[in-house]
DOZA-168927 format. One record per atom (N, C-alpha, C): x, y, z. Coordinates in steps of 0.2 Angstrom, whole numbers, plus 5000, padded with zeros to 4 digits. Layout:
# residues N
XYZ
...
END
This chain:
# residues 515
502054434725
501654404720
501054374722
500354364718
499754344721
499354314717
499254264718
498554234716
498254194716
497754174711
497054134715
496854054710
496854014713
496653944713
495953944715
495653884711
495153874716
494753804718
494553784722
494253704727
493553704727
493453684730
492753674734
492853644741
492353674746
492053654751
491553604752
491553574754
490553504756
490353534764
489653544763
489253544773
488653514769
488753454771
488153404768
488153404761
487653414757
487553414751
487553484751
487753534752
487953594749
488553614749
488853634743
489253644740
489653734741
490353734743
490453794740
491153814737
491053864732
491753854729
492253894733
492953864735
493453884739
493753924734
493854004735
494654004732
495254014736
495653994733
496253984735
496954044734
496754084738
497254134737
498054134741
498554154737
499254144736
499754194736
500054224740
500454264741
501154244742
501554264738
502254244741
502654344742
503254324744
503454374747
504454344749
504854384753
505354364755
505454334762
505754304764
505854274771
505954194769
505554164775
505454084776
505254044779
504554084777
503954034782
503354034778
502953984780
502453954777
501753964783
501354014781
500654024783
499954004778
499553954782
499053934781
498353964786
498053994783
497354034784
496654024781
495954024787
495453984781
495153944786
495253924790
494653884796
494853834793
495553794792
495253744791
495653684797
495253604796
495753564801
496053514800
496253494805
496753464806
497153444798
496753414794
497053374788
497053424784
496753494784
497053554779
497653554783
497653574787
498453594791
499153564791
498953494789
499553464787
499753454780
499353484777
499453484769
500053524766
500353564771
501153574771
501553524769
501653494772
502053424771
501953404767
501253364766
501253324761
501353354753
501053444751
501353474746
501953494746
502453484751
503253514749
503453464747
503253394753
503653344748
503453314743
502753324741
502853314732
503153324727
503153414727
503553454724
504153444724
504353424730
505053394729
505053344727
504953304727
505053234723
505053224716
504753264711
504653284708
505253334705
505653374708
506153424709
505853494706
505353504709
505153574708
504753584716
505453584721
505153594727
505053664728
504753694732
504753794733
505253824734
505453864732
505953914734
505953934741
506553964744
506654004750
506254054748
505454034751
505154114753
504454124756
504354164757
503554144765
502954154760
502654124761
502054104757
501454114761
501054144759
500354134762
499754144761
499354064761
499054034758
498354044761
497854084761
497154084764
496754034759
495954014762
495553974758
494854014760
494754054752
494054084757
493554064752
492954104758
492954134764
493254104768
493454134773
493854114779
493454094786
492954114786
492554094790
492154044788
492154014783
491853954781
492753864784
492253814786
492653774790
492953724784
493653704783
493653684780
493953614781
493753564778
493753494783
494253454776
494853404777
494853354771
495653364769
495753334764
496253344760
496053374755
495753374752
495553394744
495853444742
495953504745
496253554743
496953544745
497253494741
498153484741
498353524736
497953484730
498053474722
497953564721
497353594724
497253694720
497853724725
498153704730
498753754734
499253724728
499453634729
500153654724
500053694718
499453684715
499653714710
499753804709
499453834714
499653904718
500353894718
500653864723
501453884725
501753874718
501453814713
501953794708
502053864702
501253904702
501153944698
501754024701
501654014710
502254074712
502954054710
503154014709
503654004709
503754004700
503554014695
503554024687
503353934685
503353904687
503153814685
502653844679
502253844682
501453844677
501153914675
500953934672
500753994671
500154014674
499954074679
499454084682
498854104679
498854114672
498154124669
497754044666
498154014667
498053934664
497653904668
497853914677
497653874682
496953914685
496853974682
496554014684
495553984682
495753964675
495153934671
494753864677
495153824680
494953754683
494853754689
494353694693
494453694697
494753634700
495253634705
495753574705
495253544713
495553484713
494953424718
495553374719
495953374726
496253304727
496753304731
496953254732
497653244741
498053214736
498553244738
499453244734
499553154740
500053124738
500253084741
501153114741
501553084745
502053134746
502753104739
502453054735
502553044730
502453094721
501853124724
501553174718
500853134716
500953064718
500253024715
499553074718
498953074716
498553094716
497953054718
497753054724
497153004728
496553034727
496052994728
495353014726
495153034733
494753084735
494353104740
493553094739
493253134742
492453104742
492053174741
491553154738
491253224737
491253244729
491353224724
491653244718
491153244716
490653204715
489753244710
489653304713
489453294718
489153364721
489353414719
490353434720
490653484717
490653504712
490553434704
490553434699
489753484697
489453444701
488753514698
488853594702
489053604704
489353664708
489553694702
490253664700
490753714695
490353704690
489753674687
489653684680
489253744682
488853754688
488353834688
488853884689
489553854690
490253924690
490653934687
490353904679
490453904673
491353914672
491553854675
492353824676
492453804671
492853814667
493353794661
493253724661
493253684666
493453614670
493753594674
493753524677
493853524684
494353454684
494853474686
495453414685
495353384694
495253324693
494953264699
495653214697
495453194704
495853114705
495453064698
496153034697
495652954691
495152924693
495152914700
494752874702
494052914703
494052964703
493553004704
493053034698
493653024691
493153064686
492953014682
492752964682
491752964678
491452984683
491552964691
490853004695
490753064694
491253124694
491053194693
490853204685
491253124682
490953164673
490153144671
489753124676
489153114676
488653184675
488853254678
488753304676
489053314668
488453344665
488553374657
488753424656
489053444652
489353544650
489853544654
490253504657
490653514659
491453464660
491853484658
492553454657
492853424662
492953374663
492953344669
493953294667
494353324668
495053284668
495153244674
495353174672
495653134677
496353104677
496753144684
497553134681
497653074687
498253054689
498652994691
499053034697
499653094695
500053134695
500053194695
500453224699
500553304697
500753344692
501153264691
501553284684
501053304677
500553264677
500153274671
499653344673
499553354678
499353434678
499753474677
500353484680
500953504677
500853514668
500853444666
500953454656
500153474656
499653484659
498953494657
498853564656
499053614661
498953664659
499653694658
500153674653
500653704654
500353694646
499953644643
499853634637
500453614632
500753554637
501053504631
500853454629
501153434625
500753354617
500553354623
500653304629
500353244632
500153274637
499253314632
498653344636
498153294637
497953304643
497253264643
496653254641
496653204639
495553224637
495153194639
494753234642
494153244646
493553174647
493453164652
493253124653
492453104651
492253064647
491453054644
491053004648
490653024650
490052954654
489352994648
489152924644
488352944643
488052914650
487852964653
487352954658
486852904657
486452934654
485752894651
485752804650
486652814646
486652724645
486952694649
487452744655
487552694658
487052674663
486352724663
485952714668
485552654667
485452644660
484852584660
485552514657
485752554655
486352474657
486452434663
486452464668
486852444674
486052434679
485652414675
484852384681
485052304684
485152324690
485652264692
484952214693
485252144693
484752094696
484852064702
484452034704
484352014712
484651924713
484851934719
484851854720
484551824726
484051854725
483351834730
482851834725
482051794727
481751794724
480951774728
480551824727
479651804731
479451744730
479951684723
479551644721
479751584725
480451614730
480751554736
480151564742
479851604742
479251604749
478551554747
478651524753
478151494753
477351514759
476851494754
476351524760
476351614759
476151634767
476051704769
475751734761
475151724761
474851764755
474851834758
474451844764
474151894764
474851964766
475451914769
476151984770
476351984763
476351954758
476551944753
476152024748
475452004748
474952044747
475352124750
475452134756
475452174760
476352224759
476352184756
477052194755
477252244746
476752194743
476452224735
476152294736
475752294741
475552374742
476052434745
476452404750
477052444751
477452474747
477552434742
478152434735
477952494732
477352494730
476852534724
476652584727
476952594734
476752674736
477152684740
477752644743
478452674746
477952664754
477552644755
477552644763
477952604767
478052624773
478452604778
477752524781
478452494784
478052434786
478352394792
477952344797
478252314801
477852264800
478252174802
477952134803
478152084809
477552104812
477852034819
477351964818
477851944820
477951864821
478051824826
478051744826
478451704829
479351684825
479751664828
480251664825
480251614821
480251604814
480651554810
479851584807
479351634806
478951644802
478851654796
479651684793
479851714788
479751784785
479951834793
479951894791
480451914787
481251914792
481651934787
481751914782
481851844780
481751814774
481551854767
480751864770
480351934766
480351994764
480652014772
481152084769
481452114765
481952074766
482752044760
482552044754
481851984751
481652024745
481352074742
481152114747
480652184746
480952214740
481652234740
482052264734
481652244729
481652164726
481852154721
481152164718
480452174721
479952204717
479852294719
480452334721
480252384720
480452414713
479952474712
480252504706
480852524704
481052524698
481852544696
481952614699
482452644702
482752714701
482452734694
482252814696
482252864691
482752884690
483152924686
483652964685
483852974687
483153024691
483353094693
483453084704
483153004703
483252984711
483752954711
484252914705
484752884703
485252964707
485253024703
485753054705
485853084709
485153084716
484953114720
485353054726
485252984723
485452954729
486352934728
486552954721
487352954722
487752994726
487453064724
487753134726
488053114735
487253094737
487453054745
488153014747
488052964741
488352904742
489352924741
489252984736
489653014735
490253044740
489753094746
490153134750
490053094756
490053014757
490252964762
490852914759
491152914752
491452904751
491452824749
490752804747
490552754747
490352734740
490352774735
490352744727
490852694726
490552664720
491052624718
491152614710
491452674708
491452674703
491852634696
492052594699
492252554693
491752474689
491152504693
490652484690
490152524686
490052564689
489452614684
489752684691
489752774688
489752804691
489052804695
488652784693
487952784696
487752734701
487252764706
486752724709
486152684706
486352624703
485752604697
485152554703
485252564708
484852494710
484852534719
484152534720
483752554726
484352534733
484452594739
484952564742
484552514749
484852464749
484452434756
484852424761
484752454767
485352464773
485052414779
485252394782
485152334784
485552344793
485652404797
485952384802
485952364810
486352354812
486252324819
485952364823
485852324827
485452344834
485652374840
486152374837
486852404843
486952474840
486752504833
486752554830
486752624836
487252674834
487252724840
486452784835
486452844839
486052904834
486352924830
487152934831
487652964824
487552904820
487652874822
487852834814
487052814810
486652834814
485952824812
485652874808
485852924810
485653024807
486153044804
486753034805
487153074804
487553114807
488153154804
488353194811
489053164809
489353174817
489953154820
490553204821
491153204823
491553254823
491653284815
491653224810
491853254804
491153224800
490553284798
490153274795
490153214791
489653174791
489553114785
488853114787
488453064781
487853034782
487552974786
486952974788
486952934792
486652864788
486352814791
486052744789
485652784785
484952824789
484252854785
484752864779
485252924780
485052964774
485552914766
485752874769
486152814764
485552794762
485052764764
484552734764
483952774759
484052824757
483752884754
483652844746
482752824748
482652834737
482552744738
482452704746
482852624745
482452624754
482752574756
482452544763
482852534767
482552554772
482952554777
482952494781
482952424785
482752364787
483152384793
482552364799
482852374807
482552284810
482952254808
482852174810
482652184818
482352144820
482352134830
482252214832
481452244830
481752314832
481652324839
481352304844
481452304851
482152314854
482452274849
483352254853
483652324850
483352384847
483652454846
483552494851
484252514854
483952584858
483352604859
483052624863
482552654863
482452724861
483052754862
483152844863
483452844854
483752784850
484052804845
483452774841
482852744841
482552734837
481852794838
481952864842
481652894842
481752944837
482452924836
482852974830
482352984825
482052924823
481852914814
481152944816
480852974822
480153004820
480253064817
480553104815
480553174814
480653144805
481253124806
481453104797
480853054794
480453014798
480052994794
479353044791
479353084795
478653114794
479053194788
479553204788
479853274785
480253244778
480453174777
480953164775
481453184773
481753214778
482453244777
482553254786
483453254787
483653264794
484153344793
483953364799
484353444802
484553404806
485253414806
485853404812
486153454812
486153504819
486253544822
486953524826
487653564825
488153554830
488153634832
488753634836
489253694838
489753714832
489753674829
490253704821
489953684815
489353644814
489053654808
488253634808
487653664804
487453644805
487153624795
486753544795
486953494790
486153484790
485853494783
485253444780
485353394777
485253344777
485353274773
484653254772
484553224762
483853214760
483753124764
483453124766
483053034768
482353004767
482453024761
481552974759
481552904760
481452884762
481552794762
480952754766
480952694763
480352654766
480752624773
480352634777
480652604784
480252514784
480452474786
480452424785
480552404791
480252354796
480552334802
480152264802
480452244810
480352174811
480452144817
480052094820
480052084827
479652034831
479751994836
479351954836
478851984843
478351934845
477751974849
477951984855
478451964860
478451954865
479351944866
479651924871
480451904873
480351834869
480351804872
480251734870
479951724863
479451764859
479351764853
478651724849
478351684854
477751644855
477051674859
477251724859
476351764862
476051774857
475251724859
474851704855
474851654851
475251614848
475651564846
475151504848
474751484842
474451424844
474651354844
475251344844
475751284844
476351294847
476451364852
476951344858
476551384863
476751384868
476651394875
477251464875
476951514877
477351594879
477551584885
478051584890
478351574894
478451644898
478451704892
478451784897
477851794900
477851844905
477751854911
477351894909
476851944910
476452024906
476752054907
477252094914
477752134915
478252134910
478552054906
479052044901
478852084895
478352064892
477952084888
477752144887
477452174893
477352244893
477952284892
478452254894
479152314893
479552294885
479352234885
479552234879
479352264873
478452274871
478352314865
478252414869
478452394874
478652474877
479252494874
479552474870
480052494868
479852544862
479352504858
479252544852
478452584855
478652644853
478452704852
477652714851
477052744854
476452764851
476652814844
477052864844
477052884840
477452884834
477952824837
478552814829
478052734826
477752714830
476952654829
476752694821
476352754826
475952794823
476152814816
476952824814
477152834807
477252774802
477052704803
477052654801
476252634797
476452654792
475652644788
475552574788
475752484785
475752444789
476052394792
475452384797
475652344804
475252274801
476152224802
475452164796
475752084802
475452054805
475551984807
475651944805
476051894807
476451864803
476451764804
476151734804
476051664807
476351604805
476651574808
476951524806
476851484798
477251454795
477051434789
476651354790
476051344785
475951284788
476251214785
476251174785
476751124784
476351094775
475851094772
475551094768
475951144764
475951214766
476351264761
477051244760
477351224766
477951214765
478251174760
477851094762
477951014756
477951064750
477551104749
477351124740
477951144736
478051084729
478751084726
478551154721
478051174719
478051244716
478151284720
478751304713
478951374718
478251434719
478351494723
477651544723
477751604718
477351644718
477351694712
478151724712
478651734706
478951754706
479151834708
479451874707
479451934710
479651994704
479651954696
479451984692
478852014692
478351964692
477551964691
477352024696
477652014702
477352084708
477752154705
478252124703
478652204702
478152244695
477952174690
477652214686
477252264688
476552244693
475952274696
476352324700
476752324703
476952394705
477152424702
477552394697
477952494692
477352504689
476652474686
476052514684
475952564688
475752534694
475552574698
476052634700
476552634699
476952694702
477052754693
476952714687
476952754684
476352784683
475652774688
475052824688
475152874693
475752854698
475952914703
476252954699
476852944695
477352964692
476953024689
476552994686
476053044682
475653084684
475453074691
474853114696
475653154698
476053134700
476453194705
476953224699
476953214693
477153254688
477553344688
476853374694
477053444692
477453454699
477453394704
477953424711
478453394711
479053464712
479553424714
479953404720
480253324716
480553284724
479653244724
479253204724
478753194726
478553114721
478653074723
478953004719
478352964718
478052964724
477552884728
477052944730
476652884734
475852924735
476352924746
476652874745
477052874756
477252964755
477452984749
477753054751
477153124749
476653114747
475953164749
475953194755
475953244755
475553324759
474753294762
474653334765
473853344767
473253374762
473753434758
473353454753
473453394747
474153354745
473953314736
473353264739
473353254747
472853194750
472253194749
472153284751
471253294748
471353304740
471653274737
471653304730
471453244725
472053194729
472053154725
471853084728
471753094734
471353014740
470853034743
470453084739
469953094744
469153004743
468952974747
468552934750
468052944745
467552894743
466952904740
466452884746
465852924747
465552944752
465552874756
465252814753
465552734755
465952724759
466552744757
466952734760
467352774764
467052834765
467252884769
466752834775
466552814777
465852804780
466352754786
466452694781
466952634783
467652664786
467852714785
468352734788
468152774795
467652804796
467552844802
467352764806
466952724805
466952674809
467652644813
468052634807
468852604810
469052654815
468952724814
469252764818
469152754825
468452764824
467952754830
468252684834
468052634831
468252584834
469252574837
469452594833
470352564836
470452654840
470252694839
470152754843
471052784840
471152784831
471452794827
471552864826
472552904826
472552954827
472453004822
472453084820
472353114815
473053084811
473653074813
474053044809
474052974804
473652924809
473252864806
472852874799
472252924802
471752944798
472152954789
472353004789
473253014783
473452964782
473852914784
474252854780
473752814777
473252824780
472652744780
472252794773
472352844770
472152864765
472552864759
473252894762
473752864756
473952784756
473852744759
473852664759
473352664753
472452674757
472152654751
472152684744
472452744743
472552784735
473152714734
473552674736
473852654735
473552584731
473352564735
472752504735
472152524725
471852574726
471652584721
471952584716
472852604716
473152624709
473352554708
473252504710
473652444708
472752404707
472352454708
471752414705
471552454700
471952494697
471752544692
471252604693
471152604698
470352644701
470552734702
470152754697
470152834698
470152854707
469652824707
469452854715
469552804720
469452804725
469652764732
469152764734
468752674734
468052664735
468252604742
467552574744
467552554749
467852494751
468152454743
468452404748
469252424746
469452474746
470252504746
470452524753
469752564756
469752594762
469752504767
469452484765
469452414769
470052384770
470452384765
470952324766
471452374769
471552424766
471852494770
471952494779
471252484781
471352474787
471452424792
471352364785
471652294788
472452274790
472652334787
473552334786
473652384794
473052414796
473252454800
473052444806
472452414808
472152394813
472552344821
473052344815
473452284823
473952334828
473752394826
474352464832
473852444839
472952454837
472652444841
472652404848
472352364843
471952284844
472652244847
473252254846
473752194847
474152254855
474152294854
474752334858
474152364865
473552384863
472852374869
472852334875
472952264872
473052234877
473552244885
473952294883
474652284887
474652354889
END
């Protein structure tokens, strides 16, 4: 007897649907075929003894189970739930035309309970373009896959309830509902930070307002206690809300790491901000590993990435992000798979001048040596520098700013001027897609839509000249200033947009020259 079930596979965000082919015959053994590892292979055990617990354990007879293609790797438990229900169909339990319509998604516990695995949106848009009947998921998994529309999404507990599901008795299941839309603008979380706790620093303040409203990347050095990270930490709470459509670009991710949480909203309603150490290795940075996941960048997709103390990062693991900042997205190439994962995100960092943190510092004394010094901002890069649109200094807070019992502009009032301004992006990047902010512009939308008014093309050939600014420079310092312009309302990018543009940028030179 023969037939087919069928799964899904995950390699990154692409999707493939597994089917699950079933042969029984006489004897008494059990074959499993299909590339898959280690945790398919033990899926023996954990489905006989469900089925047995339940008392529809297999009969005396040799079974063999492939998962094809067979040349495709197959990693997880997920496919517990489409083989039992294979054996249960060879053995007369369920009827094979029944099981035939769905796609089944899930790890059998040796009880029969039914556990969530990872990856379930992605799949879910999968079987809708493979026009599945419906897909029976772990409970805990189906509002995430019922996020996807047009399609039926069942979430059981038990075997047992698939068992009554497609046997089609009274106690059938029904299908699981998310209004996307309202859970989306429901769930706009709030912050428990605020710009109106900062004191002083107008002009990082300022600096930071431009970053928001066009996704630039940024760095700010300092002496310690200047209130870099502090300011950081805020950044979120004046960025733009998630679009929808970057809402479900940045779940799908969040999805196949196993890292939703959906018993608050199936969705990603609020920008992600990743925040890791300095000891971080390159896999957990990019991605990878023996068993494919995503790394910090690509969690950090659609949100900001924060490299606190960036000196104290490898030096070889923060070369990683030069590629993904400039392409937004990472190829991670193994000997058994190779994985695209999307990473748009605003790089964020932070760091003081020198070891000791006081170079330059007109109220303490720097104690490092030039050699100290020198090997310290050697760590960071001419040309991962060079991908930092801007570079903004940071000075102590002065004691005037600090006495002051008013609070500073709240981080509503900033966040207002930036969604203006991103809704003129939104509208200018209209016809491309994937294309959010003005940080994610081509060379061609930059002559299209930053190109200089003669003024100020003029003032910018000067900087060049002067800081001896790279072709890369020349590009960011134009998307900065179209950035600058759209929070001044301005069709065109005039001469003090180009100005303040290159005051964000001028410190790669002028500060790291020295040494």
């Amino acid at each position: 007897m023969f037939l087919k079930t069928y799964s899904a596979a995950l390699n990154g965000l692409k999707v493939s649907i597994v089917t699950v082919e079933a042969f029984k015959t006489t004897g008494s053994y059990y074959h499993l075929t299909g590339l898959g590892d280690t945790a398919v292979k033990e899926s023996h055990d954990r489905i006989f003894a469900a089925l047995t617990s339940i008392g529809m354990g297999p009969k005396m007879a040799e079974y063999t189970i492939n998962l094809a293609p067979a040349d495709l790797k197959k990693e997880g438990s997920a496919y517990d739930l489409s083989v039992a229900m294979a054996i249960l169909a060879l053995n007369g339990h369920v009827e094979k035309d029944a099981i035939s319509k769905y796609l089944f998604l899930g790890e059998l516990g040796l009880d029969g309970t039914i556990q969530p695995v990872k990856g379930a949106l992605p799949v879910a848009i999968e079987a809708r373009k493979h026009n599945f009947q419906g897909m029976v998921v772990p409970a805990k998994n189906a509002r995430e896959a019922a996020v996807v529309n047009n399609l039926n999404v069942y979430g059981v507990n038990h075997i047992r309830e698939v068992i009554d599901f497609v046997s089609g008795n009274p106690r059938h299941l029904e299908p699981t509902f998310v209004d996307t839309r309202k859970e989306f603008s429901e769930q706009q979380a709030a912050f428990d930070v605020d710009f109106s706790d900062v004191k002083g620093q107008q002009v990082v303040k300022r600096a930071m307002e431009v970053a928001a409203a066009g996704g630039h990347n940024m760095i700010l050095i300092g002496p310690p206690g200047s209130g870099k990270s502090m300011m950081a930490k805020r950044l979120p709470s004046i960025l733009p809300p998630l679009t929808l459509a970057e809402s479900l670009e940045t779940t799908q991710i969040y999805s196949i790491a196993g890292l939703l949480n959906t018993s608050s909203s199936p969705l990603m309603t609020q920008r992600p901000f990743r925040s890791p150490h300095h000891t971080i290795s390159q896999v957990a940075l990019c991605g990878g590993g023996a068993v494919a996941r995503p790394g910090e960048i690509s969690l950090a997709h659609n949100g900001i990435l924060f490299a606190d103390e960036l000196p104290e990062f490898n030096k070889k693991t923060l070369e990683v992000l030069r590629q993904p900042l400039e392409d937004h997205k990472i190829s991670i190439s193994r000997a058994s798979y190779n994985i695209d994962y999307p990473c748009k995100f605003m790089f964020v960092a932070s760091m003081n001048p020198c070891p000791c943190g006081y170079y330059n510092d007109p109220t303490h004394d720097c104690t490092c040596t030039p050699g100290a010094i020198k090997r310290y901002l050697g760590k960071i890069s001419g040309p991962l520098l060079d991908r930092i649109d801007l570079q903004i200094e940071c000075s102590n807070v002065k004691f005037n700013d600090l006495a002051k019992m008013q609070p500073g502009e709240p981080s509503c009032d900033i966040r207002a001027r930036v969604v203006a301004a991103r809704e003129i992006q939104t509208r200018r990047f209209a016809d491309y897609k994937g294309v959010y902010c003005n940080a994610q512009m081509n060379e061609k939308m930059i002559q299209l839509y930053a190109a200089p008014t003669a003024e100020a093309l003029t003032v910018l050939k000067a900087a060049m000249e002067k800081f001896n600014l790279s072709a890369r420079a020349y590009s960011r310092i134009l998307k900065v200033a179209r950035t600058i312009a759209d929070l001044d309302n301005s069709e065109t990018v005039e001469k003090k947009h180009i100005q303040e543009a290159v005051m964000y940028r001028s410190l790669d030179r002028s500060y790291w020259g020295e040494w």
